[in-house]
C-alpha positions as CSV (number, residue, x, y, z in Angstrom):
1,X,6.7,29.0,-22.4
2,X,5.2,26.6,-24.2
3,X,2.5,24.1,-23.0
4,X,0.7,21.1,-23.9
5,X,-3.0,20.0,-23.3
6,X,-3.6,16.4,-23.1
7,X,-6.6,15.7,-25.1
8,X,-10.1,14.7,-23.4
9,X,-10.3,11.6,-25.4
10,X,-7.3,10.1,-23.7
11,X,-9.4,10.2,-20.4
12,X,-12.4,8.6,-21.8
13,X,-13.7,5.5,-19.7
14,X,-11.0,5.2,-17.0
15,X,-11.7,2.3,-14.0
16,X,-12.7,4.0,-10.8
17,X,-12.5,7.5,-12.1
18,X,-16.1,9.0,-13.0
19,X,-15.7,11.8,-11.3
20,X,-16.7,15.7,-12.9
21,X,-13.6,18.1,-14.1
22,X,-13.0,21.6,-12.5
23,X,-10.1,23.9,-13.8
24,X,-8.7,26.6,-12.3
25,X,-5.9,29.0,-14.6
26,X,-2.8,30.7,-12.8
27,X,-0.7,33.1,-14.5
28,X,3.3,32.3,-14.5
29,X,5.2,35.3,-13.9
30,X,6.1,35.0,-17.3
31,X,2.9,36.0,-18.2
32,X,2.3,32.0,-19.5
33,X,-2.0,30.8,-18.4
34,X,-2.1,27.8,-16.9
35,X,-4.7,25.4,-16.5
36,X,-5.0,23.4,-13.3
37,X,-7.2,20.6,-13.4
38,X,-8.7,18.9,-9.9
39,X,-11.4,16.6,-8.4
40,X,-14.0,18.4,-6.2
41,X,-16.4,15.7,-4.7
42,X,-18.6,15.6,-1.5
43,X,-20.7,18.4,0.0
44,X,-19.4,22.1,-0.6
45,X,-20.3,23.0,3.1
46,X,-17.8,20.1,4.5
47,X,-14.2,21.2,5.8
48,X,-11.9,19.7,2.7
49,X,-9.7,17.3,2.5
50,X,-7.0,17.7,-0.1
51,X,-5.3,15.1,-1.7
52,X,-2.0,16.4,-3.4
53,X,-0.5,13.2,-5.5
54,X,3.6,13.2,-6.8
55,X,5.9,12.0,-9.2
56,X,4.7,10.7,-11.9
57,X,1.0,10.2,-10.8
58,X,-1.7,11.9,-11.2
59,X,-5.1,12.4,-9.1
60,X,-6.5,9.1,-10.7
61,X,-4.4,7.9,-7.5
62,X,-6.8,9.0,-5.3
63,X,-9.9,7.3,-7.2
64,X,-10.8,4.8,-4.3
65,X,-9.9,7.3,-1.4
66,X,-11.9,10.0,-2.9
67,X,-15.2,8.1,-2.9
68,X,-14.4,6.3,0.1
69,X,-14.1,9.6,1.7
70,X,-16.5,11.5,0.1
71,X,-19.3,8.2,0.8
72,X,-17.9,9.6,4.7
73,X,-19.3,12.9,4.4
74,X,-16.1,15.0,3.8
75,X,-15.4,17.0,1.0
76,X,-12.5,15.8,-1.4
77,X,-10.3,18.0,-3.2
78,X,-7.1,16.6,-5.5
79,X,-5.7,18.8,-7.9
80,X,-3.5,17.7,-10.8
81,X,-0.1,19.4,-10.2
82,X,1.4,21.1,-13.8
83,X,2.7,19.2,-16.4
84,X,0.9,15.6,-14.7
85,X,-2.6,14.8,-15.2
86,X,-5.1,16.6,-17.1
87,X,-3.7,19.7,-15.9
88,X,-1.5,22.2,-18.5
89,X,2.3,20.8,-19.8
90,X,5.1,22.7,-20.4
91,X,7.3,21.4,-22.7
92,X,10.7,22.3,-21.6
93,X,12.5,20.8,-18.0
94,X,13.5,24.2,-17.5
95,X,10.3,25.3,-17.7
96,X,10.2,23.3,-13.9
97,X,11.2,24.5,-10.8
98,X,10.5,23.5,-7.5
99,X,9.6,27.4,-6.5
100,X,7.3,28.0,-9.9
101,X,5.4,24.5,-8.5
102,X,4.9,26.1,-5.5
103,X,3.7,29.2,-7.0
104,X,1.4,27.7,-9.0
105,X,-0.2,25.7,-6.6
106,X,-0.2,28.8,-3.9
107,X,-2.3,30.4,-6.7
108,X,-4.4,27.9,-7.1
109,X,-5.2,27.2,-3.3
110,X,-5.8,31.2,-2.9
111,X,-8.0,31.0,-5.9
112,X,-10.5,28.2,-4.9
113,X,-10.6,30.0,-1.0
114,X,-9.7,26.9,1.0
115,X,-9.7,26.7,4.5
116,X,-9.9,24.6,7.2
117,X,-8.1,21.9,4.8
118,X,-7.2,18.9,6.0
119,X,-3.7,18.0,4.0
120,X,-2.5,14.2,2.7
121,X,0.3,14.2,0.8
122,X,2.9,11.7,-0.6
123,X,6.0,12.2,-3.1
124,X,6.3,15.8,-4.3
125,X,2.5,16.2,-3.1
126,X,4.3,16.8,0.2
127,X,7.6,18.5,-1.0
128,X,5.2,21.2,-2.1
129,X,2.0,20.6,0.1
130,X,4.3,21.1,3.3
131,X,5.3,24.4,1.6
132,X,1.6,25.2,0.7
133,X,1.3,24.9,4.5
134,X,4.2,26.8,5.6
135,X,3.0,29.7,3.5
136,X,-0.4,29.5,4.7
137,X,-0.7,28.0,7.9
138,X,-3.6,29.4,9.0
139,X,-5.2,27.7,6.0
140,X,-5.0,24.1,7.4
141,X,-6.6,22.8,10.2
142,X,-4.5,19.6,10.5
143,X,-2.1,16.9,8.1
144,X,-1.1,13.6,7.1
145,X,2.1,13.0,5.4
146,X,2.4,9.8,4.0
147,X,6.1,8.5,2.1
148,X,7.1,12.3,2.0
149,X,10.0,14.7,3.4
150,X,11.1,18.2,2.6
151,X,14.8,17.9,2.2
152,X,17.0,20.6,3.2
153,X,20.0,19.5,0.6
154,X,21.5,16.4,3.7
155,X,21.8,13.6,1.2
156,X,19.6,10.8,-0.3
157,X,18.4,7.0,0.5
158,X,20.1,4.7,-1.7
159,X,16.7,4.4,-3.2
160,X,16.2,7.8,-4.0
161,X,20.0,8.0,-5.7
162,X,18.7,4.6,-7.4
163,X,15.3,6.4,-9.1
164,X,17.1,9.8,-9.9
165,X,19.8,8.3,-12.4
166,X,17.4,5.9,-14.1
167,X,14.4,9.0,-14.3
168,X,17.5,11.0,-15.7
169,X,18.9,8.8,-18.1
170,X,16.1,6.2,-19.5
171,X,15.7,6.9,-23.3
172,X,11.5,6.9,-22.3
173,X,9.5,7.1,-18.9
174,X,7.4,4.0,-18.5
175,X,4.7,5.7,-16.6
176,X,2.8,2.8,-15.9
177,X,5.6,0.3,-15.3
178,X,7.2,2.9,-12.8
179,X,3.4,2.7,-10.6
180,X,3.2,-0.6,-10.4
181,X,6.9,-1.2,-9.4
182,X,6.1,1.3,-6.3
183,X,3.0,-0.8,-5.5
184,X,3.0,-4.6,-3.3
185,X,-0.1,-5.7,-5.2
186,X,0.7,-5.0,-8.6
187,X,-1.4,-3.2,-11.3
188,X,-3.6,-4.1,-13.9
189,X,-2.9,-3.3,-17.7
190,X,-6.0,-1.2,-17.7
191,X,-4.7,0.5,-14.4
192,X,-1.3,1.3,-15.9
193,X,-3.4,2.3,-19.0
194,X,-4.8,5.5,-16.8
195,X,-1.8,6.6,-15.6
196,X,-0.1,6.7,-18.9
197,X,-3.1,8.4,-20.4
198,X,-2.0,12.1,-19.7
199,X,0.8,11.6,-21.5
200,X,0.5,10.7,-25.5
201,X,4.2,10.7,-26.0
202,X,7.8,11.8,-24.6
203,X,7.0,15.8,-25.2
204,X,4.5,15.7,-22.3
205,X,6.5,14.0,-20.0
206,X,9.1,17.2,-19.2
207,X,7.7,17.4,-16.0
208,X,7.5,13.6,-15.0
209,X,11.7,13.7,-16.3
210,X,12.2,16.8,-14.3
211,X,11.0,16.0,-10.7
212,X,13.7,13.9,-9.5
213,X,16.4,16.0,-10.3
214,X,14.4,18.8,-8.7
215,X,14.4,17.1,-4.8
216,X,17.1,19.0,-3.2
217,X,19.5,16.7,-2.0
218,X,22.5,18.6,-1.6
219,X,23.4,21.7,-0.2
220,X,23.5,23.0,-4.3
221,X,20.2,22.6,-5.1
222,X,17.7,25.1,-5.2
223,X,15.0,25.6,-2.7
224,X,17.2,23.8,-0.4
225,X,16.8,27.7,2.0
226,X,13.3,27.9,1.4
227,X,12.5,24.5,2.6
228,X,14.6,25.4,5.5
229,X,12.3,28.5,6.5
230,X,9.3,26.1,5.6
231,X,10.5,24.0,8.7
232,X,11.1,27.1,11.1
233,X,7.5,27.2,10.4
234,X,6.0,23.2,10.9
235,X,8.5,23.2,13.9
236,X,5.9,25.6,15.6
237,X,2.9,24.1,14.1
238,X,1.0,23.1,16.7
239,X,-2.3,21.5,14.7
240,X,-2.7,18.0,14.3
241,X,0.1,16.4,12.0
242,X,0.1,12.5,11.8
243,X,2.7,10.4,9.8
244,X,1.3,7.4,7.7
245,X,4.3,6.2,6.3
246,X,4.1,2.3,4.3
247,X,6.5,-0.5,5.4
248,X,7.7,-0.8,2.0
249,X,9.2,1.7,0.5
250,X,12.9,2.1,0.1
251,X,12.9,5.6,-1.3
252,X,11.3,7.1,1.9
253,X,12.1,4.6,4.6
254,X,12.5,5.9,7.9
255,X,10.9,9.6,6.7
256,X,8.4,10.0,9.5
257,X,11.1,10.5,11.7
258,X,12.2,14.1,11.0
259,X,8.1,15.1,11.4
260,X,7.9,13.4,14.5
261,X,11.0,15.1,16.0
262,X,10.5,18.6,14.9
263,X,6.9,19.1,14.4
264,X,4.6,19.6,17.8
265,X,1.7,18.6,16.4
266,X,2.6,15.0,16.3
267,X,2.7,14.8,19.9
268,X,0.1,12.8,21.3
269,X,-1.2,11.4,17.6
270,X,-1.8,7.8,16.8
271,X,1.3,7.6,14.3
272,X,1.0,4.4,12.0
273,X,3.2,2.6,9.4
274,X,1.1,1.0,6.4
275,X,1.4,-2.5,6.2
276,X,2.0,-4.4,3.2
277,X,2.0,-1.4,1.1
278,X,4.8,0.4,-1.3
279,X,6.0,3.9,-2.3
280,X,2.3,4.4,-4.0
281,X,0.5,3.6,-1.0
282,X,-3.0,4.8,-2.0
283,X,-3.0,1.6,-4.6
284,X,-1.8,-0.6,-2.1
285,X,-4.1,0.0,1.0
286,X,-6.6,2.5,-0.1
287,X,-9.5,1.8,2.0
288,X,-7.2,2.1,5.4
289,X,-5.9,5.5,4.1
290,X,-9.2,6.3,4.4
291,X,-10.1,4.9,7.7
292,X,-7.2,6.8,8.8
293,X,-7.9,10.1,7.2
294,X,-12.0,10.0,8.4
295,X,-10.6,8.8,12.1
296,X,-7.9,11.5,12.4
297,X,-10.8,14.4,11.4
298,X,-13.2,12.8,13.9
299,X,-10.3,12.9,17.0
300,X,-9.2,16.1,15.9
């Protein structure tokens, strides 16, 4: 395997984002290092919250959250998944799985010795964070999922079939462009600066091209009969689980459904749906995100 390693420089002086690196390296089976890059802000001794971002973002979507909750007392933890952020790049779309994701992210969650984690996840953050939790239940002490699923290989939104072919067949990823689209407000050219940033040209962006055709929308895919066993799990997980979907979104409309059916720990929770926000609903409505978040820990 080979990998990429988006140079420092390209981080320098980014809006909202001051926060100190930590890496963490996982092995691939292959025998490939890894480097995982993530945020750790807030007091060590507090039970963490981990933010787990999706396609194509990168933890600079968390920059308001993570001081708005950390300036709460909570400790704040968002990893940059491979091949986004300032996290490791393999070059080739095979070099992608949905399964290797989840390995490497199990590894890096055993590695750092979390517990008592409080999950939010949106995108692929909760394609794999829902599977982070399946496999360690006992880890988390309660989640949000915000503009998620875990498909099971039933179909797709017209939106979703909409993003997959042009993901699969532009000639180049506009990163930035493909943010602000998913926003309500919009985004500043120095905003869309950031989240291009990790990527200095097309080579890096294997990952970013892959994810889409990764989801498992039909019964073909992989990974479509270990997110089935995920759910046999959250259908008995009986810890607080709150949905936060936005009103906005076409891709995920209508996906806080399935949690609130299947999953006992929604019972009794004070499910919302973001106003005024879009698929990237930590740009759109950060600072409620947050009220929710510090609210849910506090009744819970």
């Amino acid at each position: 395997m080979k990998v990429l390693r988006t140079p420092d420089a390209r981080f320098a002086n980014l809006p909202d984002y001051p926060f100190a690196p930590h890496y963490t390296t996982v092995r691939d089976a292959d025998g490939t290092e890894l480097r995982i890059h993530f945020i750790d802000e807030g007091p060590r001794d507090a039970a963490p919250i981990l933010l787990l971002h999706g396609e194509p973002s990168w933890s600079f979507l968390y920059r308001k959250m993570i001081s708005g909750l950390a300036a709460k007392g909570h400790r704040v933890v968002a990893p940059d998944l491979i091949g986004f952020g300032k996290s490791d790049k393999p070059t080739e779309q095979s070099d992608y799985t949905f399964e290797r994701h989840v390995k490497w992210m199990s590894d890096w969650l055993v590695a750092n010795k979390l517990t008592n984690i409080t999950l939010f996840c949106q995108d692929w953050g909760g394609l794999i964070g829902l599977r982070l939790v399946a496999a360690f239940p006992d880890r988390f002490a309660r989640v949000v999922v915000a503009n998620t699923g875990l498909p099971v290989g039933s179909g797709m939104t017209d939106g979703f079939k909409q993003w997959l072919e042009f993901s699969q067949t532009v000639p180049e990823l506009p990163i930035g462009e493909i943010l602000a689209m998913g926003t309500k407000k919009g985004m500043s050219a120095e905003v869309k600066a950031a989240y291009v940033a990790p990527f200095p040209d097309e080579t890096y962006k294997a990952g970013a091209r892959r994810f889409p055709a990764l989801v498992p929308v039909t019964p073909q895919h992989a990974s479509v009969a270990e997110n089935v066993a995920a759910w046999k799990v959250l259908s008995e997980f009986r810890k607080p689980f709150l949905t936060a979907f936005s009103d906005s979104d076409p891709v995920t409309k209508g996906g806080e459904r399935p949690f609130k059916e299947r999953v006992p720990g929604t019972q009794g929770q004070a499910h919302t749906i973001v106003k005024d926000a879009g698929h990237f609903l930590q740009e759109d409505a950060p600072d409620e995100l947050v009220a929710i978040i510090h609210d849910f820990t506090k009744r819970n």
